[in-house]
C-alpha positions in Angstrom: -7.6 23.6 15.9 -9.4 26.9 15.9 -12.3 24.8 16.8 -11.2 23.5 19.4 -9.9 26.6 21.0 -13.1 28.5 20.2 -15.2 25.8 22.4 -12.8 25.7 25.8 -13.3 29.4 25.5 -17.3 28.7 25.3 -17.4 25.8 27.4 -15.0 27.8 30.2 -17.4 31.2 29.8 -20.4 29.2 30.0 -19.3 27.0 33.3 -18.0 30.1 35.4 -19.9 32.8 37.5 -21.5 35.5 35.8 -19.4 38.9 36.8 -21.8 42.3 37.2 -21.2 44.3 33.8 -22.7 47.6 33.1 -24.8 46.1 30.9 -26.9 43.5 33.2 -29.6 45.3 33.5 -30.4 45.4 29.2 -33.0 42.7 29.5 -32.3 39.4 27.7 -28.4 40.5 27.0 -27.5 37.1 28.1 -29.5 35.7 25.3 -27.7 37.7 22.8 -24.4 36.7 23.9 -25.4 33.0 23.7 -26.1 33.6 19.9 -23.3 35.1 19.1 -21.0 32.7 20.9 -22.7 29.7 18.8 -22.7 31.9 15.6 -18.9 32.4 15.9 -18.7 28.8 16.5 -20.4 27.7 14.0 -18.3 29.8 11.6 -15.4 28.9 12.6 -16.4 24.8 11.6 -17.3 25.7 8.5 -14.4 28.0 7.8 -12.1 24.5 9.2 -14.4 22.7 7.2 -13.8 24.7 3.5 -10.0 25.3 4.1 -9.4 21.3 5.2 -8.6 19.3 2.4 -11.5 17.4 1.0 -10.2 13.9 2.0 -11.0 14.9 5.4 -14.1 17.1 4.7 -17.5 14.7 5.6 -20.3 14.0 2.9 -22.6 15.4 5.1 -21.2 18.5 6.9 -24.1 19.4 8.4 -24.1 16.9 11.1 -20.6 18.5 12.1 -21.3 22.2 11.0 -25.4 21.7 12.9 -25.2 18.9 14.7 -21.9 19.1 16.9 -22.2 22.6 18.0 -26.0 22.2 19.3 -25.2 19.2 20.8 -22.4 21.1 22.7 -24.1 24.0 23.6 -27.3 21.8 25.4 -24.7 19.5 26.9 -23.4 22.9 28.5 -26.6 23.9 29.5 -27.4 20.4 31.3 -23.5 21.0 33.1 -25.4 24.4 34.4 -28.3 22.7 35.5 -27.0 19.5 37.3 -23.0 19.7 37.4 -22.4 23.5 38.8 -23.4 25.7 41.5 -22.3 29.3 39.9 -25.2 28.9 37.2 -28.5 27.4 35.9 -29.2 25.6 32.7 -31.6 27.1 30.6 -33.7 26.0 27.8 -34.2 29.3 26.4 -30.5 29.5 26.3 -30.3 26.5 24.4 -33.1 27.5 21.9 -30.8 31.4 21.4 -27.4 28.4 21.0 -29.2 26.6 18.1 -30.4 29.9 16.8 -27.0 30.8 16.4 -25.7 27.7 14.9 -28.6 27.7 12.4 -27.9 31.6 11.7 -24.3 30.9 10.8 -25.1 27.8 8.2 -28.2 30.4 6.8 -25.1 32.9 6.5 -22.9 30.6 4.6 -25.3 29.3 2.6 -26.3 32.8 1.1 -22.8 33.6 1.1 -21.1 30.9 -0.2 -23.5 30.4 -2.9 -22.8 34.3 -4.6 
């Protein structure tokens, strides 16, 4: 459910106009905030994923924990590109979106394993 929530928050952020913030002109902020959007995600899967029980959990989580939210966050960036007028797809986005997802698993790999 969290899951869920967390990406119509992403998907509606990603899909509206960018408003003027003080902090526009720190170069690259954008690409920081895509990271962290798709690090949260991610997070939040594999906390769903560890508290569910283990009937439902997959044999392979990393298609749902890597796969899913990568494959979300380029579909977003192809809705920028071709579906909207208030913002342009990005690659580079994409790449800083599967950063984050791959940052989150790296985090609870090394955290899960202590």
């Amino acid at each position: 459910p969290l899951t869920i929530l967390w990406f119509i928050f992403v998907f509606t952020v990603c899909l509206m106009p960018v408003p003027e913030t003080p902090l526009n002109h720190v170069v690259n902020i954008d690409k920081f905030v895509h990271l962290g959007l798709w690090f949260v995600a991610s997070l939040i899967i594999w906390w769903e994923y560890f508290r569910a029980p283990e009937r439902w959990q997959p044999r392979q989580p990393l298609w749902l924990t890597l796969v899913l939210p990568a494959s979300c966050s380029g579909l977003i960036e192809l809705l920028q590109a071709y579906a909207t007028t208030c913002r342009s797809g990005d690659w580079l986005d994409f790449l800083f979106n599967a950063a984050g997802v791959i940052l989150a698993a790296l985090f609870v790999r090394v955290f899960r394993s202590n």
